[in-house]
C-alpha positions as CSV (number, residue, x, y, z in Angstrom):
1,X,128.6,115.5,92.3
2,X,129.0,112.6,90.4
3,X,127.5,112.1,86.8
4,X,126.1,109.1,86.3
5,X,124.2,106.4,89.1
6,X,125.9,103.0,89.7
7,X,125.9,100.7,86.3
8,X,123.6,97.8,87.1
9,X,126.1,95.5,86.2
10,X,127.8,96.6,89.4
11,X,125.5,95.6,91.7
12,X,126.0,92.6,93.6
13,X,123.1,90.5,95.0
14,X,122.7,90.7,99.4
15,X,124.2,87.3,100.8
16,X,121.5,84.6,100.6
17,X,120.4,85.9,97.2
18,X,122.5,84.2,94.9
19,X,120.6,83.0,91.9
20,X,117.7,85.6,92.4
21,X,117.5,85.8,88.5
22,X,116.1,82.9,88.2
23,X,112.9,83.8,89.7
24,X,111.8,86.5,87.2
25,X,111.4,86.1,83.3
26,X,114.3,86.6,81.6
27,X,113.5,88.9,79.3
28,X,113.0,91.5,82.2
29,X,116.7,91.1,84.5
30,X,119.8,92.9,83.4
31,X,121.9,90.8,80.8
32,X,124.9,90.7,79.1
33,X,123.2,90.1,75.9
34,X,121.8,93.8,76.3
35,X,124.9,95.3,78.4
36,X,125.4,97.9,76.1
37,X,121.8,99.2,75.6
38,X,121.0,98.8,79.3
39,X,124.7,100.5,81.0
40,X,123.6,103.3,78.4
41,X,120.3,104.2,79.5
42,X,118.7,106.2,82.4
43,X,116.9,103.6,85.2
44,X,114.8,104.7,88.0
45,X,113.4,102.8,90.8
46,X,109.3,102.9,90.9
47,X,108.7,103.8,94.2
48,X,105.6,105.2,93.0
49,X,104.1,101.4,92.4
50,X,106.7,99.1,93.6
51,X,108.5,100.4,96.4
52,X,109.8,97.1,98.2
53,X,110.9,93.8,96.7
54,X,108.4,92.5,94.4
55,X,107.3,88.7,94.3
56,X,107.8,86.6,91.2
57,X,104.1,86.3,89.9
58,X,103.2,90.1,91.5
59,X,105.9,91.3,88.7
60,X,103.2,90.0,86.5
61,X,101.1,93.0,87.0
62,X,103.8,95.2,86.2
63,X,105.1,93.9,83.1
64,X,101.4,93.9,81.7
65,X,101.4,97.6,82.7
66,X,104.1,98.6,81.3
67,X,104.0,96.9,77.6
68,X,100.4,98.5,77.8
69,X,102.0,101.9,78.8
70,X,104.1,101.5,76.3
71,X,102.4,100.3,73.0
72,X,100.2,103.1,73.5
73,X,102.6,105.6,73.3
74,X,104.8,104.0,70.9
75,X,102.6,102.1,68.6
76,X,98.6,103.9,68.8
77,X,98.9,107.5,69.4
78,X,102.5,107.9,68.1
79,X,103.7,110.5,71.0
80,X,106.0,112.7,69.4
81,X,108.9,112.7,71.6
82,X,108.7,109.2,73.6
83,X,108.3,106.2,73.1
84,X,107.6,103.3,75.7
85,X,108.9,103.2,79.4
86,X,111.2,99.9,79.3
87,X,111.4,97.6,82.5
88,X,113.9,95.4,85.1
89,X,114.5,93.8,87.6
90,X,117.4,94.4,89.9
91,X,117.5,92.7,93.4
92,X,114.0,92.5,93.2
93,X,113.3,96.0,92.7
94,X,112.0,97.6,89.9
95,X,113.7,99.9,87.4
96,X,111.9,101.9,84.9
97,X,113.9,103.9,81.9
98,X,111.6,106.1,79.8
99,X,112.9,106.0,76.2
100,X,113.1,109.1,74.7
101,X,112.7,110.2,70.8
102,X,115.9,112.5,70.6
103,X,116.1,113.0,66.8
104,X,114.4,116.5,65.8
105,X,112.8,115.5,62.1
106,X,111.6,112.3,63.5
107,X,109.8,114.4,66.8
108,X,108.4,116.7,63.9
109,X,107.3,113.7,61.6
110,X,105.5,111.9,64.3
111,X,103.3,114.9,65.3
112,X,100.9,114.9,62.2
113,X,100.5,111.3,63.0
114,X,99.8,112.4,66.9
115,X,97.7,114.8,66.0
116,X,95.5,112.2,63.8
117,X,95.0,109.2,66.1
118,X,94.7,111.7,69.5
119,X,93.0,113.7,67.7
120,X,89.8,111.2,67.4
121,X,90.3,110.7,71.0
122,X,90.2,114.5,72.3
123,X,87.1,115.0,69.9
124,X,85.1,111.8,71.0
125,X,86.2,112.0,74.7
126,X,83.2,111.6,76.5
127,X,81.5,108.8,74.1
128,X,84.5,106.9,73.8
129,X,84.9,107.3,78.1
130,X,81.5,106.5,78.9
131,X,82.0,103.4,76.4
132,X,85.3,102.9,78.5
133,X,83.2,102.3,81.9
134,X,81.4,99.0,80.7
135,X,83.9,97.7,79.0
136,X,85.8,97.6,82.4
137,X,83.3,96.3,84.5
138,X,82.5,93.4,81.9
139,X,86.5,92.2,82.1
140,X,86.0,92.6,86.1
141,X,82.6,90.6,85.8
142,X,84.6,87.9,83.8
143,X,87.2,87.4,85.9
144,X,84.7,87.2,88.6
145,X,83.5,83.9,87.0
146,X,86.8,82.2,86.8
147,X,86.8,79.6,89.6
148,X,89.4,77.2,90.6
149,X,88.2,74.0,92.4
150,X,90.5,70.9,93.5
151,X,90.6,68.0,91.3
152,X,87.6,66.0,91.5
153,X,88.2,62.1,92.7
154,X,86.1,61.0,89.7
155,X,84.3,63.4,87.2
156,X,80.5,64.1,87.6
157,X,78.2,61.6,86.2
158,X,76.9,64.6,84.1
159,X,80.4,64.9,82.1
160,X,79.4,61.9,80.7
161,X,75.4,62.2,80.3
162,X,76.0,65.8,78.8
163,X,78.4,64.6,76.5
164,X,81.1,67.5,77.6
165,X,84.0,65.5,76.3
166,X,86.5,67.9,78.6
167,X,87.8,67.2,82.0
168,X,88.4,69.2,85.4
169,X,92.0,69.1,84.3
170,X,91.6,70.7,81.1
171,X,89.6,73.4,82.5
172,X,92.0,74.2,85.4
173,X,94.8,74.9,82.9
174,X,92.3,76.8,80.7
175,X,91.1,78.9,83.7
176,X,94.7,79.9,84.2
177,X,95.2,81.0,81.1
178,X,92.0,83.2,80.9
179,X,93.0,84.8,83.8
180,X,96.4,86.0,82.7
181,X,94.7,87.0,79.1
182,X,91.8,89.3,81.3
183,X,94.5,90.7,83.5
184,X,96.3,91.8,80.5
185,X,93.4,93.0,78.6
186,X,92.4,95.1,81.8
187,X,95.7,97.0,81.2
188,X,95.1,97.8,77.5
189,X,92.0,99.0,78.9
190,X,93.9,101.3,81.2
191,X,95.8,103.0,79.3
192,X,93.2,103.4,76.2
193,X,93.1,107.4,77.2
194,X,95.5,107.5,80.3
195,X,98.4,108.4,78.2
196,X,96.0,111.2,76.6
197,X,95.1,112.9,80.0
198,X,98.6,113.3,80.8
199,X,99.3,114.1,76.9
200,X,96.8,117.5,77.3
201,X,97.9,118.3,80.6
202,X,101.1,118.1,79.9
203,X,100.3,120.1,76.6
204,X,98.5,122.6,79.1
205,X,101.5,123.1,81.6
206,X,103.9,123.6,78.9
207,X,101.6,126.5,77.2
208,X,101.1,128.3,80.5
209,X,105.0,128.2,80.8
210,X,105.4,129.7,77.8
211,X,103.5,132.5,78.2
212,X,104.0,133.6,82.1
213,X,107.6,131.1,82.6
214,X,107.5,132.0,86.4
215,X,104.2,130.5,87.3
216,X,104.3,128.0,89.9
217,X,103.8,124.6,88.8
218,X,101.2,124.5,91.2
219,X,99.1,127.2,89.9
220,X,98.1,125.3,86.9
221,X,97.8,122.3,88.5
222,X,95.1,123.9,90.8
223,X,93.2,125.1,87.4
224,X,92.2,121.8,86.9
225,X,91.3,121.0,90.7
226,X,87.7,120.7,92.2
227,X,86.3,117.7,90.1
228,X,84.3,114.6,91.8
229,X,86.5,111.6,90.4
230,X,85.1,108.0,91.8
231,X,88.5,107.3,93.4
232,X,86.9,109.5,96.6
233,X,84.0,107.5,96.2
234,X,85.2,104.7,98.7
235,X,85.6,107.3,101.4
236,X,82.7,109.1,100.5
237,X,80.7,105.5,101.5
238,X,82.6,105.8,105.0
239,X,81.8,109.2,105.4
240,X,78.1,108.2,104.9
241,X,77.9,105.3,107.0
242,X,79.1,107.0,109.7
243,X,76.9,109.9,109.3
244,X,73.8,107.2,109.4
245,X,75.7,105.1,112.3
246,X,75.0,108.7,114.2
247,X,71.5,109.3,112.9
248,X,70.0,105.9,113.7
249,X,71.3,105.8,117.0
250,X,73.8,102.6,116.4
251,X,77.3,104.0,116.8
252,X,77.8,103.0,120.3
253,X,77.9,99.6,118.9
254,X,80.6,100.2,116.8
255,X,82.9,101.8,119.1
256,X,84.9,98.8,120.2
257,X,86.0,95.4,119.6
258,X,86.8,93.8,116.0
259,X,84.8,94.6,113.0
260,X,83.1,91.1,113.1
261,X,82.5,92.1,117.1
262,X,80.5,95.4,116.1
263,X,78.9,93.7,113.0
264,X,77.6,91.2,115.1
265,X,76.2,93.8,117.8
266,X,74.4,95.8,114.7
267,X,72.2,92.6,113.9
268,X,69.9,92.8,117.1
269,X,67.7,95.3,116.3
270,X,65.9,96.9,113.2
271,X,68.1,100.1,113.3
272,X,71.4,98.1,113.1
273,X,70.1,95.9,110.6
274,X,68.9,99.0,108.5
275,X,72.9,100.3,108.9
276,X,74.0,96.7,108.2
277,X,72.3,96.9,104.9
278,X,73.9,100.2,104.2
279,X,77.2,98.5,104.8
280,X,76.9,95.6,102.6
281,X,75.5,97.8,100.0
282,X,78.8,99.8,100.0
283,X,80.7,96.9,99.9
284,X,80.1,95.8,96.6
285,X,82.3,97.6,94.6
286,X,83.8,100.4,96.8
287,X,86.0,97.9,99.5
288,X,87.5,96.2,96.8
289,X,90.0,99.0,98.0
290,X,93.7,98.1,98.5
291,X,95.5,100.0,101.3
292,X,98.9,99.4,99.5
293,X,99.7,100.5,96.2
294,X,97.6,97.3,94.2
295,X,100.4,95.9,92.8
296,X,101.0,93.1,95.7
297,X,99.3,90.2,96.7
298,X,99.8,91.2,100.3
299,X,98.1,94.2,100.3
300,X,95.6,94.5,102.2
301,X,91.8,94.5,100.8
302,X,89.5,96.7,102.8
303,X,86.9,93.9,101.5
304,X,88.8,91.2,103.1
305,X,89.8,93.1,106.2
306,X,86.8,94.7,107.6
307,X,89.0,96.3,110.4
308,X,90.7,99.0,108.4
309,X,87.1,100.7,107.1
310,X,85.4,100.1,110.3
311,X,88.3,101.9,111.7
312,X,88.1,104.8,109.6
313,X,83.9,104.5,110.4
314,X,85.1,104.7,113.8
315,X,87.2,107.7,113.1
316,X,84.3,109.8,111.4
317,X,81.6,108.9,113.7
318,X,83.7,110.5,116.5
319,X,83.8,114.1,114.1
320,X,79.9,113.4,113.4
321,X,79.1,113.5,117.2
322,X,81.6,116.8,117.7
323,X,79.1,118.4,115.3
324,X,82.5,118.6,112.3
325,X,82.1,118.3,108.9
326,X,83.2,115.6,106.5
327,X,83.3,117.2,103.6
328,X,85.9,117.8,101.5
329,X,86.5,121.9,100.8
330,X,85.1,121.0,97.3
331,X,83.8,124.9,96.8
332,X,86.7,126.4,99.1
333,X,88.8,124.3,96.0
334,X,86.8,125.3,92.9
335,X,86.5,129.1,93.7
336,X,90.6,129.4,94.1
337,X,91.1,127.7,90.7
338,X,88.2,129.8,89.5
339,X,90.2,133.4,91.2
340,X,93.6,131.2,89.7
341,X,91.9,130.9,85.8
342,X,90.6,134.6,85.8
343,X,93.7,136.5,87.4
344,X,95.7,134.6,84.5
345,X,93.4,134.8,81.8
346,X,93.4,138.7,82.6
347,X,97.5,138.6,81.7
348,X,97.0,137.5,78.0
349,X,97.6,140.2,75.7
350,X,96.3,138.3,72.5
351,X,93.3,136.7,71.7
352,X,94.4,133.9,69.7
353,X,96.5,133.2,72.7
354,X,93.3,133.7,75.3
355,X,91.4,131.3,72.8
356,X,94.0,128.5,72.8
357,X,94.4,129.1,77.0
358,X,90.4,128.7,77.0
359,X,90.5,125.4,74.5
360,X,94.0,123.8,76.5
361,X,92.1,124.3,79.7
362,X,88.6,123.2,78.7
363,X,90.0,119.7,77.3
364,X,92.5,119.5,80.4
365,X,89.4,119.5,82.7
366,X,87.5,117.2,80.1
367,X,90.4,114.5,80.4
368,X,91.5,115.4,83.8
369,X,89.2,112.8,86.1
370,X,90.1,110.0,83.9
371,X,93.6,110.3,85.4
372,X,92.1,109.5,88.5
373,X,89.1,107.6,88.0
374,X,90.9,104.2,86.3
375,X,92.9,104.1,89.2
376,X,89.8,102.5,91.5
377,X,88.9,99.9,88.4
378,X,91.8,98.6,87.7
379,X,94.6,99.0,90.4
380,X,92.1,98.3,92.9
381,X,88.6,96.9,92.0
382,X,90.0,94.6,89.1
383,X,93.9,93.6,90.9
384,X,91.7,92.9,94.4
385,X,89.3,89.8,91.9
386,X,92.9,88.6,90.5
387,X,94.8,88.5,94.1
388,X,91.6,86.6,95.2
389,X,91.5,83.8,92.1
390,X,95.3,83.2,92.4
391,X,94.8,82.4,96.1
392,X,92.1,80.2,95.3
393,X,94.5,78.3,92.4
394,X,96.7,78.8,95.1
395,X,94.6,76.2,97.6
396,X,94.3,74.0,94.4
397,X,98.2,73.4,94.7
398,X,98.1,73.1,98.7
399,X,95.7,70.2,98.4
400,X,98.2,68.4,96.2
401,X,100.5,69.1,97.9
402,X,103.0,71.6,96.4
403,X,102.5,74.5,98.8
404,X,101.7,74.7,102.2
405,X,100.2,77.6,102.1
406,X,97.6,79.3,99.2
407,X,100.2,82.7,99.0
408,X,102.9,80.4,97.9
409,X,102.0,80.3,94.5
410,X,102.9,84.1,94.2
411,X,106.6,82.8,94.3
412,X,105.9,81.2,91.0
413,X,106.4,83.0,87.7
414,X,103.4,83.5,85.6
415,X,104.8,80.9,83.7
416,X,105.7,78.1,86.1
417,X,102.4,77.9,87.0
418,X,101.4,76.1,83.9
419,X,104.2,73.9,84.3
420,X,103.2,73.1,88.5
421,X,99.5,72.8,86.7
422,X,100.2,70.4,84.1
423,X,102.2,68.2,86.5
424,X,99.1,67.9,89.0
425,X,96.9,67.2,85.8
426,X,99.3,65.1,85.2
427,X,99.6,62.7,88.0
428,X,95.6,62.9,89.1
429,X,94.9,61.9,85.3
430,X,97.3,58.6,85.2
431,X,96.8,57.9,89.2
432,X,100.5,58.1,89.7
433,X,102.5,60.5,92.3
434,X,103.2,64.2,90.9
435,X,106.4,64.9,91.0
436,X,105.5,68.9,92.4
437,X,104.7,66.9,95.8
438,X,108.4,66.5,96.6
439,X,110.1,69.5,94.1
440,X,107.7,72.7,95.5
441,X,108.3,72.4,99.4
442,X,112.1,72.9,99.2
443,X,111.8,75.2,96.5
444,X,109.5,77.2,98.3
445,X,111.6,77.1,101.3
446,X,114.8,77.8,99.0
447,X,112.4,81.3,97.4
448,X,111.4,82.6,100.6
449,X,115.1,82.8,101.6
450,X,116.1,84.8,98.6
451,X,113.3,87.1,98.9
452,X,114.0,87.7,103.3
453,X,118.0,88.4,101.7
454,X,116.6,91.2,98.7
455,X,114.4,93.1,101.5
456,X,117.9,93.6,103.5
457,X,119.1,95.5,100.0
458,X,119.0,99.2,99.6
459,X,118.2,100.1,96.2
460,X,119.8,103.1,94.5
461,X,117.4,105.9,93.3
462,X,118.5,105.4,89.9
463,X,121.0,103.5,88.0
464,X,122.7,104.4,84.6
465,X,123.3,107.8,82.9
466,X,120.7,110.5,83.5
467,X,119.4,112.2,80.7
468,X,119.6,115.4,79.8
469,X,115.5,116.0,79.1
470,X,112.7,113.5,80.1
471,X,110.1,113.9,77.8
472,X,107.7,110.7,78.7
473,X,104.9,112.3,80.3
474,X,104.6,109.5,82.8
475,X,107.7,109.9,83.6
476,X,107.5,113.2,84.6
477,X,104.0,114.1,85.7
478,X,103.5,110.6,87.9
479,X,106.5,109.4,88.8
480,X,108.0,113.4,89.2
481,X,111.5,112.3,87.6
482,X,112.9,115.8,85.9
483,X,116.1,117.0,85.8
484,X,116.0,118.9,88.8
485,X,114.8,115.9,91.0
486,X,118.0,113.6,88.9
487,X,120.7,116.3,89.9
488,X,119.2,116.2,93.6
489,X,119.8,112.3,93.4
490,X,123.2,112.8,92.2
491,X,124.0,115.3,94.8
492,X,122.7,113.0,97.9
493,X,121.0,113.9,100.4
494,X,121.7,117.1,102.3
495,X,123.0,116.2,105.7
496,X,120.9,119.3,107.2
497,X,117.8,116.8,107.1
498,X,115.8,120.0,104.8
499,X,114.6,118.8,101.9
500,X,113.4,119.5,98.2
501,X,110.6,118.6,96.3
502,X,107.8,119.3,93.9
503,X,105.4,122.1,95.4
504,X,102.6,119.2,94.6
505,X,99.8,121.2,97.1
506,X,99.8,124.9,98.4
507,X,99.5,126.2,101.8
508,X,102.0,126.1,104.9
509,X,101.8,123.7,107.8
510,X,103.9,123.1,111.0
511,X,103.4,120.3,113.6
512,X,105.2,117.1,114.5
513,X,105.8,114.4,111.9
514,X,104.9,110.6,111.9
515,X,107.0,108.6,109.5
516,X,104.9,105.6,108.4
517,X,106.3,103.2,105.6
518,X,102.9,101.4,104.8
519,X,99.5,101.5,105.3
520,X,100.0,99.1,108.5
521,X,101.1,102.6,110.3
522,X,97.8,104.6,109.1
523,X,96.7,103.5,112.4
524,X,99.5,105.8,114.5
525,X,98.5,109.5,112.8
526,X,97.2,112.0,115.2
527,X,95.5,115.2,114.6
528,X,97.2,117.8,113.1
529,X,100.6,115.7,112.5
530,X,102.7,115.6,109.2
531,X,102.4,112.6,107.3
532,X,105.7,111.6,105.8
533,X,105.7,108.3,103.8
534,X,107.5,107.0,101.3
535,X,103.9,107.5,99.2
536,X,100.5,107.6,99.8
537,X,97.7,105.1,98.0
538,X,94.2,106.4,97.2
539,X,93.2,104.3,100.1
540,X,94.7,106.1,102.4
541,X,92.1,109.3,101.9
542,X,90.3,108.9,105.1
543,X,93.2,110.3,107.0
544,X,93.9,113.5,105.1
545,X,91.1,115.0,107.3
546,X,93.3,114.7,110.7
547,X,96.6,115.8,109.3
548,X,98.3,119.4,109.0
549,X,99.9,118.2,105.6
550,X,102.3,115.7,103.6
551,X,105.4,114.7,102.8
552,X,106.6,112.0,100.6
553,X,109.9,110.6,98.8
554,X,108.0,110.2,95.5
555,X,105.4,111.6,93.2
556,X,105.3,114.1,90.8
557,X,102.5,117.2,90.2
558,X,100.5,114.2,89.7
559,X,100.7,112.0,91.9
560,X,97.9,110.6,93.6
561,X,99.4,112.3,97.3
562,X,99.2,115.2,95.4
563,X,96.1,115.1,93.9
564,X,94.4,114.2,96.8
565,X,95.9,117.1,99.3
566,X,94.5,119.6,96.5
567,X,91.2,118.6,96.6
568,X,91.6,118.5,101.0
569,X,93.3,121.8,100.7
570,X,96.2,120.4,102.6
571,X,100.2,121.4,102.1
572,X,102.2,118.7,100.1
573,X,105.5,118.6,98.9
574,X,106.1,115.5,97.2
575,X,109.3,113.8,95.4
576,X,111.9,114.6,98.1
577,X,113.9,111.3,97.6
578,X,115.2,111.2,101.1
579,X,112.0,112.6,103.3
580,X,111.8,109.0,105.1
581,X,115.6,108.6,105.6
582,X,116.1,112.1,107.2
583,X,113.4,113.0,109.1
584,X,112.4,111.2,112.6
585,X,109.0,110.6,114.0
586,X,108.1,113.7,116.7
587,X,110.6,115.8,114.8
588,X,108.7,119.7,114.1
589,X,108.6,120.7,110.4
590,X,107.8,123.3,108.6
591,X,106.0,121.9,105.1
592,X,105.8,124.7,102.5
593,X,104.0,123.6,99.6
594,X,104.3,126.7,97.9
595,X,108.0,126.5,97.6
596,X,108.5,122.7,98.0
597,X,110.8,123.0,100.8
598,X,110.4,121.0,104.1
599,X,112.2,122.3,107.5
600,X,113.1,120.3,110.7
601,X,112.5,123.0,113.2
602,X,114.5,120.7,116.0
């Protein structure tokens, strides 16, 4: 077993990549200035968020949420042993290296600080949460606003009779900039308690371990299970329109043909325009749902895409007519972390010790939906309004000729665009030909062939030298890096095709698997099949009723694959590193998410 990942300084860029650097800001790609620093540290690849090559202005969303993951730990609450999660960029992938505290006296002389500024937090949760929810909303409702329109031929009359003194030029730029200052601000927002929630679950776990140090990992996960968190709510609106489809007498009509085909059908009678108004209701916010992880422009918006929730409508209606529920086990789930709480609770000898079990527990529920709930307002809600405006500056810059098409723009950094701006404001103010015109096309050309080159590249697990404890709670409880999961990395993968992960869901499951690497293969799962995927988005919900269970190569205890099987009751072992490499659609398994283990039978 080796013991240390490949230096990124090794790495050599795929052929027809050259020059790939140049695409991303500088501060974020390896560098000899920082060789030292950056050989030295521990990088893993976020498969959780990013798990293919990332365009140029999609980093962008990244970097904002990882200087906001960051400053929170390091600079508000002062967590005692780690600081921020630093970032790169290698070959278009992303690496992520949590930075430890390692010094004993300083761990110690940060937790009075900790205990101070979290403190307020824990004590004011649900005033300072329910503060959190407009606060959100109002960024989303600004960004909203923002509106990028060509440049005019000549200014309106009323620039002049209003005495505005400011031109459409001016305003484009400015418009830009507001939305890169909202899309960061929507990431300080983020992480305002995020860090927290993991904080006092990660605070819970470690106090269960000390006093029963055999309990599964999963048993004090499941004490926390069997909350309503609005990242369900999407579904839930599926679930319902289907149920009314049935009850009005309209789901005939949506049985085949496109969305827009079975919209259209709805709209000749009072009964389908009854479920139409249903529909649009929902809309507005739940399908501003990605079916990818959020952090691309290409993923797909439900909003945008009508096909993908009038599929899963489609899906539902056809349990709603077999007489099946669509429920989610919510009571089946809260009375097995209820038996869970009690049969452990019996165990404690001490009643200081049952009294800090009852107050860890009580606060890890308080915090616990947050952990969810941001994850529909910002990665989803929020990122679908910004994909949406930078398509529309996008079709700014086709009119003038710089792209041909609106998604070019996303092979822009965040700040070229400026630079592409100010030249079109440019020319249109002096009546003279930009130079963009004639520089964009080929560069274009030249970016998409460097970014077709990266996606050939296979990117390592992890680069650099592992550590010997991860104490970032991100790190660990999201993103499932520990030390077991590094050593398994080192080790490779084990040529028997079995497989080790976290025990992220209990229950065992057999039946064949369906390897799917993106929302694009939802489509493909069958009843009672494994789902095995490199991860699982929140999206993706409407499927965990047909499955036996799932499988994926990353995600901690926390991870949103994991979250969601516990509250379905379904078996999932997630974190396996090498689940989509080794196992074969059809192939049996076995899935045992007691144990974390998955089996090919054949």
């Amino acid at each position: 077993m080796a013991d240390r990942f490949p230096s990124p300084f090794e790495m050599t860029p795929p052929v027809g990549a050259e020059g790939w650097e140049d695409l991303y800001s500088y501060s974020v790609v390896f560098s000899k200035e920082r060789q030292a620093y950056e050989d030295g540290a521990f990088w893993f690849m976020d498969g959780v968020h990013t798990p293919e090559v990332i365009e140029p202005w999609d980093a962008t969303i990244v970097e904002y949420a990882l200087i906001a993951l960051s400053q929170y730990n390091t600079r508000h609450y002062v967590i005692p042993p780690a600081r921020g999660v630093d970032i790169r960029i290698l070959n278009g992938y992303m690496y992520l290296a949590p930075v430890p505290v390692l010094d004993g006296a300083e761990i110690e002389s940060r937790i009075p600080e900790f205990m101070e500024r979290a403190g307020f937090y824990f004590g004011n949760w649900k005033s300072l949460e329910d503060a959190w929810l407009p606060k959100v909303k109002a960024v989303i409702a600004e960004l909203e606003e923002i509106s990028f329109e060509p440049l005019p031929e000549r200014e309106d009359m009323a620039v002049l009779t209003e005495g505005r003194g400011t031109g459409s030029g001016m305003h484009l730029m400015q418009s830009y900039n507001r939305l890169l200052d909202l899309t960061l601000k929507t990431w300080n927002h983020h992480f305002e308690f995020l860090n927290l929630g993991y904080a006092a679950y990660l605070d819970f776990f470690g106090f269960c371990k000390g006093l029963w140090p055999s309990i599964p990992d999963q048993a004090i996960a499941k004490m926390v299970a069997g909350v309503h968190v609005d990242l369900f709510q999407p579904d839930d609106e599926l679930k319902k329109l289907a149920t009314l489809a049935v009850e009005l007498g309209v789901d005939a009509r949506l049985d085949t043909g496109t969305a827009a085909e079975a919209l259209a059908a709805l709209e000749s009678d009072e009964a389908g325009r009854q479920w139409l108004a249903a529909f649009e209701e929902a809309k507005n916010p739940w399908f501003n749902f990605s079916a990818g992880s959020g952090f691309y422009h290409s993923d797909r918006v439900w909003l945008e895409n009508l096909d993908i929730p009038v599929g899963f409508i489609r899906n539902y209606v056809a349990k709603v007519r077999r007489g099946e529920s669509l429920a989610r086990p919510t009571q089946a789930v809260a009375a097995e972390r209820d038996r869970i709480v009690a049969e452990y609770r019996e165990l404690i000898d001490s009643d200081e010790d049952a009294a800090t079990f009852d107050g860890k527990l009580g606060l890890a529920r308080v915090v616990f939906p947050y952990v969810e709930n941001h994850n529909f307002y910002i990665e989803h809600w929020a990122h679908s309004v910004i994909w949406r405006k930078m398509k529309q500056l996008g079709e700014v810059l086709v009119k003038e000729g710089f792209f041909t098409h609106a998604d070019d723009i996303f092979l822009l950094q965040r700040n070229e665009v400026p630079t592409a701006l100010f030249d079109a404001y440019h020319a249109w103010a002096v009546g003279i030909p930009s130079r963009g015109a004639a520089y964009w096309p080929a560069e274009i050309e030249r970016r998409k062939g460097i970014m077709n080159a990266l996606r050939q590249w296979s990117p390592p697990p992890a680069l650099g030298v592992p550590p010997e404890v991860i104490t970032e709670p991100f790190t660990v409880m999201l993103w499932g890096v520990t030390s077991d999961s590094v050593k398994q990395w080192l080790g490779g993968s084990d040529e028997s095709g079995d497989l080790k992960g976290f025990a992220a869901s209990p229950g065992i499951a057999e039946g064949p698997a369906r390897v799917i690497s993106s929302a694009d293969g939802i489509s493909e799962l069958l009843e009672g099949e494994i789902l095995v995927a490199p991860l699982t988005a929140p999206s993706w919900a409407p499927v965990f009723g047909k499955i036996a269970a799932t499988v994926t190569d990353v995600g901690g205890i926390m991870s949103h694959a994991a979250i969601v099987c516990r509250e379905y009751g379904l078996p999932a072992v997630t974190g396996t590193a090498f689940a989509t490499k080794n196992i074969k659609t059809g192939q049996m398994l076995r899935v045992d998410g007691n144990a974390g283990t998955v089996t090919i039978l054949d």
